[in-house]
N, CA, C and O of each residue as an XYZ file, in Angstrom:
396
protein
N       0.844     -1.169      0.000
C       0.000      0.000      0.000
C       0.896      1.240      0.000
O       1.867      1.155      0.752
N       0.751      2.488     -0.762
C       1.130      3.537     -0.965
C       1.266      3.867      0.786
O       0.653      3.479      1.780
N       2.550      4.903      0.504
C       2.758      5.558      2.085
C       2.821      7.477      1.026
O       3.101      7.797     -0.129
N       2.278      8.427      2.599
C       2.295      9.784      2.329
C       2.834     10.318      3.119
O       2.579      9.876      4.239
N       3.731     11.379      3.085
C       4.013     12.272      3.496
C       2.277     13.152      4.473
O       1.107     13.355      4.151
N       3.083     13.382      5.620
C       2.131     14.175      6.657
C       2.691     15.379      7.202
O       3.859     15.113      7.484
N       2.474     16.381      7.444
C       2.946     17.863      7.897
C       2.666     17.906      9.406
O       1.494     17.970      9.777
N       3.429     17.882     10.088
C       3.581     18.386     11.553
C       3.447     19.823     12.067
O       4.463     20.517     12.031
N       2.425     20.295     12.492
C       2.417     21.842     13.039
C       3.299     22.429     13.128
O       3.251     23.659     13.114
N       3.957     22.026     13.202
C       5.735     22.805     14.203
C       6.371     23.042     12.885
O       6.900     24.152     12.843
N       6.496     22.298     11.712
C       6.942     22.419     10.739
C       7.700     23.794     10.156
O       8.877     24.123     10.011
N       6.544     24.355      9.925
C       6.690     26.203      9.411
C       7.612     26.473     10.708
O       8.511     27.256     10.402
N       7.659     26.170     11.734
C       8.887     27.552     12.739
C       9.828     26.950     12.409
O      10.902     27.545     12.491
N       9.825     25.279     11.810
C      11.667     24.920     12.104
C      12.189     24.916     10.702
O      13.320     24.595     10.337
N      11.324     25.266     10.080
C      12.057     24.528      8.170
C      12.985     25.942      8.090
O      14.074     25.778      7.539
N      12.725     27.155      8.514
C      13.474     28.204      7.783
C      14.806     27.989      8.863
O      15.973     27.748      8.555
N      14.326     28.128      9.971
C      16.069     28.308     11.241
C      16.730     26.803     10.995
O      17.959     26.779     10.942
N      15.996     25.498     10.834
C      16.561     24.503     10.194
C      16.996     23.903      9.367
O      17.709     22.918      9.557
N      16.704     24.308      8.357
C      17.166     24.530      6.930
C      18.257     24.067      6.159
O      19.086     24.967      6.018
N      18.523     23.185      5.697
C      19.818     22.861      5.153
C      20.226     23.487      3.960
O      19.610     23.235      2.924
N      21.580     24.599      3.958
C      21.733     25.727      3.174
C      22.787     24.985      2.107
O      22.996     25.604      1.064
N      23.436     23.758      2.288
C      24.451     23.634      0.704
C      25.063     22.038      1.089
O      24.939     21.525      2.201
N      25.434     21.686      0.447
C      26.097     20.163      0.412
C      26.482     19.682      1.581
O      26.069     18.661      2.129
N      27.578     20.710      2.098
C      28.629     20.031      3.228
C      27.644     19.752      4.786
O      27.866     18.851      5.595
N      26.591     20.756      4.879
C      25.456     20.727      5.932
C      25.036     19.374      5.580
O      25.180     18.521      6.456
N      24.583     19.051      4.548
C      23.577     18.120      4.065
C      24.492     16.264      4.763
O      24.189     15.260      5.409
N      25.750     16.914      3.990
C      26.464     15.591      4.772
C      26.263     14.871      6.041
O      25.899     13.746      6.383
N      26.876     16.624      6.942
C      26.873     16.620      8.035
C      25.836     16.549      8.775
O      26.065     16.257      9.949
N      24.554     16.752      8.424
C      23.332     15.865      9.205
C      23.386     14.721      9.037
O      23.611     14.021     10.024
N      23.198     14.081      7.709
C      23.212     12.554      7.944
C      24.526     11.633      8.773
O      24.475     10.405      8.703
N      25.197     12.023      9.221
C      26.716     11.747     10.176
C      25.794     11.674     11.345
O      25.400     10.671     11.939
N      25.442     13.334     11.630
C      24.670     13.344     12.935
C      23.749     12.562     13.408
O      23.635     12.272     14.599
N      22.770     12.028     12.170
C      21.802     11.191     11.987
C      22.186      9.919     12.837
O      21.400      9.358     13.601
N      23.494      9.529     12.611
C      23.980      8.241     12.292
C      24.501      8.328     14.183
O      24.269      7.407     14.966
N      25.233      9.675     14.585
C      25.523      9.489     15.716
C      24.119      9.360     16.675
O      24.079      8.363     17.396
N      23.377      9.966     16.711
C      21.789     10.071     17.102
C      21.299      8.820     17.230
O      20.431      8.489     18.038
N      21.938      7.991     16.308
C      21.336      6.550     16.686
C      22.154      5.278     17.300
O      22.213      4.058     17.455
N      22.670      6.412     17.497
C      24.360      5.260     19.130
C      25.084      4.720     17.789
O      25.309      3.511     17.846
N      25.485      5.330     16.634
C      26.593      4.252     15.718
C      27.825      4.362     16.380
O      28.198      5.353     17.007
N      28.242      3.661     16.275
C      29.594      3.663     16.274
C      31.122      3.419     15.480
O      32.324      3.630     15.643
N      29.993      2.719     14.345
C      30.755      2.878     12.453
C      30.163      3.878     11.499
O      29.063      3.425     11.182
N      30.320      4.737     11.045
C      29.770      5.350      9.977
C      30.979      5.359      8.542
O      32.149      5.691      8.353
N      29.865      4.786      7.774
C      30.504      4.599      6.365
C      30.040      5.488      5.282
O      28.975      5.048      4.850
N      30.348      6.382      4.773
C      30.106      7.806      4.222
C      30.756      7.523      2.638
O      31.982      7.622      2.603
N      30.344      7.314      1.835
C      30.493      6.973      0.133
C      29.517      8.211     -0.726
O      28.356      8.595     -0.870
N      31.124      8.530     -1.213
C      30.408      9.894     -2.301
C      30.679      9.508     -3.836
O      31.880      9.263     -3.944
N      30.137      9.388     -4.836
C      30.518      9.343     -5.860
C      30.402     10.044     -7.120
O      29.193     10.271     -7.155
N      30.931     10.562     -8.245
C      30.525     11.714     -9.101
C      30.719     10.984    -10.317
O      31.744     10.372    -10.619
N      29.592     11.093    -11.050
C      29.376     10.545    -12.691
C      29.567      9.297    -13.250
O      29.656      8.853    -14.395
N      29.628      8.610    -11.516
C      29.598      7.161    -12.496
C      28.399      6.309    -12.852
O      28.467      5.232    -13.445
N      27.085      7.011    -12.349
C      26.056      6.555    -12.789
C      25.222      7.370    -14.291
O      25.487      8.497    -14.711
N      24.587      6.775    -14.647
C      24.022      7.256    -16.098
C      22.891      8.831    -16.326
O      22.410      9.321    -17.348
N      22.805      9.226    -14.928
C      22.241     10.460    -14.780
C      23.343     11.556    -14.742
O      23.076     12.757    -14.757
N      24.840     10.951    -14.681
C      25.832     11.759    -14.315
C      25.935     12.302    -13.214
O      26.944     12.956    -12.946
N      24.817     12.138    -12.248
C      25.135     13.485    -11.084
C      25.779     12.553     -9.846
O      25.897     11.334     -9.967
N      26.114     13.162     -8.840
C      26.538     12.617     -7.939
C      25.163     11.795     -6.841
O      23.940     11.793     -6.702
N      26.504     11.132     -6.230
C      25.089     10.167     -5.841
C      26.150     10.227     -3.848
O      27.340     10.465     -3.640
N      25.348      9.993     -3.128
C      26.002      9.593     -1.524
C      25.446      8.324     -0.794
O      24.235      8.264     -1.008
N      25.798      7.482     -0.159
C      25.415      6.413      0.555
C      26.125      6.622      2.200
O      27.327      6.563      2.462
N      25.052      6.862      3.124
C      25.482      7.088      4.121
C      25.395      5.428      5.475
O      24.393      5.321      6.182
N      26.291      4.614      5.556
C      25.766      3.204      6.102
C      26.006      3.331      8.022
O      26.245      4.429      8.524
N      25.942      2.599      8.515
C      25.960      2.768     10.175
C      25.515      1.608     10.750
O      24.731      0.881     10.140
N      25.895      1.355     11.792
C      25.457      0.108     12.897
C      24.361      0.994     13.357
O      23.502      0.180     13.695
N      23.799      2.374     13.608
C      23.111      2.400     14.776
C      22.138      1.568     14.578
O      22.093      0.579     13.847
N      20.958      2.253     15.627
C      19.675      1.448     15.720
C      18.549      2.116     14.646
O      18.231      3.305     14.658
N      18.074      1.216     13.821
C      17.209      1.673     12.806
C      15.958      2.051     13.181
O      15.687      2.206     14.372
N      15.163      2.217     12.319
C      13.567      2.297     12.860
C      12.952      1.229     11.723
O      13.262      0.941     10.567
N      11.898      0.786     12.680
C      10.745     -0.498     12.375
C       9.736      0.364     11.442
O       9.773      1.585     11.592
N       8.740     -0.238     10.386
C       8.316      0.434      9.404
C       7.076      0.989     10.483
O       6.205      1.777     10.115
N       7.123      0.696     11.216
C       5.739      1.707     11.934
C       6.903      2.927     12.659
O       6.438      4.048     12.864
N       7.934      2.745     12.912
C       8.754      4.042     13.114
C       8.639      5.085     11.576
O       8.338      6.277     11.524
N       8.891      4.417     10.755
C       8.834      5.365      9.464
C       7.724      5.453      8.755
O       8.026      5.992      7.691
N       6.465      5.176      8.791
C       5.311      5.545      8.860
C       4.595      6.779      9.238
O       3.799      7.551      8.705
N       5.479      6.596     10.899
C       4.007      7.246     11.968
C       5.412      8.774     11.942
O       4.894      9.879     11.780
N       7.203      8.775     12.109
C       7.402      9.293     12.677
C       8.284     10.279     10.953
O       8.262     11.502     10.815
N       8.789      9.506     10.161
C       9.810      9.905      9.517
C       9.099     10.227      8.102
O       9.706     11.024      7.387
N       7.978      9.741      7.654
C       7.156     10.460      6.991
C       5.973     11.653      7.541
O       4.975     12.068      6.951
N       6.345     11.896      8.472
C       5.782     13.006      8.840
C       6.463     14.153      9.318
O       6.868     14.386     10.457
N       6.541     14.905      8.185
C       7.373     16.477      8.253
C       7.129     17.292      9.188
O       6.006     17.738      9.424
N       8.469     17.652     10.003
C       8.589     18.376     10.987
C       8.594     17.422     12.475
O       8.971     17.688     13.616
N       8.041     16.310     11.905
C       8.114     15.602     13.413
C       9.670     15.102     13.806
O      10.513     14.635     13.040
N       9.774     15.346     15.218
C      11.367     14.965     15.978
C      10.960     14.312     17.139
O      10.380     15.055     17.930
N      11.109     12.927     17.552
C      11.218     11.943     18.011
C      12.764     12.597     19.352
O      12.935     12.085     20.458
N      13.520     13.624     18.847
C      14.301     13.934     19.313
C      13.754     14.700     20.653
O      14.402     14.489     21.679
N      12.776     15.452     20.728
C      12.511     16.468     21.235
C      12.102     15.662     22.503
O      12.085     16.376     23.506
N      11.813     14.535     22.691
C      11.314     13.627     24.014
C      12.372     12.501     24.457
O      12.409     12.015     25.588
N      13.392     12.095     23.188
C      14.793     11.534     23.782
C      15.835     12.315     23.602
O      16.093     12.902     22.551
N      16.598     12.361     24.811
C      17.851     13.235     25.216
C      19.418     12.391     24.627
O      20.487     12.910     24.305
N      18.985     10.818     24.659
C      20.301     10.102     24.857
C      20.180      9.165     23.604
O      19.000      9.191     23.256
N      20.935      8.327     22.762
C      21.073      7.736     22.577
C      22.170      6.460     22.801
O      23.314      6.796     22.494
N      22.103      5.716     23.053
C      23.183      4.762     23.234
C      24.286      5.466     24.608
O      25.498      5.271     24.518
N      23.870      6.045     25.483
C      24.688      6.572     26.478
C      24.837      7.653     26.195
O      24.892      8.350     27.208
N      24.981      8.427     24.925
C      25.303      9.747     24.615
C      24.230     10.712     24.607
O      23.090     10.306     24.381
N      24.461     12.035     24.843
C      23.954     13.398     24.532
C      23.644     13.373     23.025
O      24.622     13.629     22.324
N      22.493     13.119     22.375
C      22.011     13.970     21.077
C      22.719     15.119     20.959
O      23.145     15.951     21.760
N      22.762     14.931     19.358
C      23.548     16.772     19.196
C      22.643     17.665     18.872
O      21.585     17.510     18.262
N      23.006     18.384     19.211
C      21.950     19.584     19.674
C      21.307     19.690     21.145
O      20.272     20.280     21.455
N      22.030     19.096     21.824
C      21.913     19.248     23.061
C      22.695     19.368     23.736
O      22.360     19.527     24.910
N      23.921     19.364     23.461
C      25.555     19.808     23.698
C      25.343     21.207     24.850
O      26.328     21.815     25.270
């Protein structure tokens, strides 16, 4: 069955101050992503023009802890929602952005 995108209230205050402004940001969340979920390997693969669209392509891999398809359902197709905002820790650590 088809899955949709859902809009979270909160959305509109965080998309502009949250915003991802150019590549190297873009990286560097999904890293963060990866620490956020207790990894402790992150495997970061960039590649340029070797696929048939020419453009660059990224594969970001990790041990952390994934989410179950009712995690990406209820939490990660729905824009603006942060799962963050009610856990502080992952895997022993401080979330970033809570530094």
């Amino acid at each position: 069955m088809p899955k949709h995108f859902s809009v979270d209230a909160r959305a509109m205050l965080t998309w502009g101050r949250e915003s991802i402004k150019d590549h190297t940001t873009a990286v560097l969340e999904l890293v963060k992503n990866s620490y956020d979920a207790a990894a402790t390997i992150v495997d970061v693969q960039i590649w340029t023009g070797l696929f048939a669209d020419g453009g660059r392509h990224i594969r970001v891999a990790d041990d952390g802890i994934g989410m179950s398809t009712t995690e990406v359902e209820n939490n990660w197709l729905r824009l603006g929602y942060s799962a963050k905002r009610d856990q502080k820790f992952a895997g022993g650590r401080r979330r970033t952005g809570e530094k």
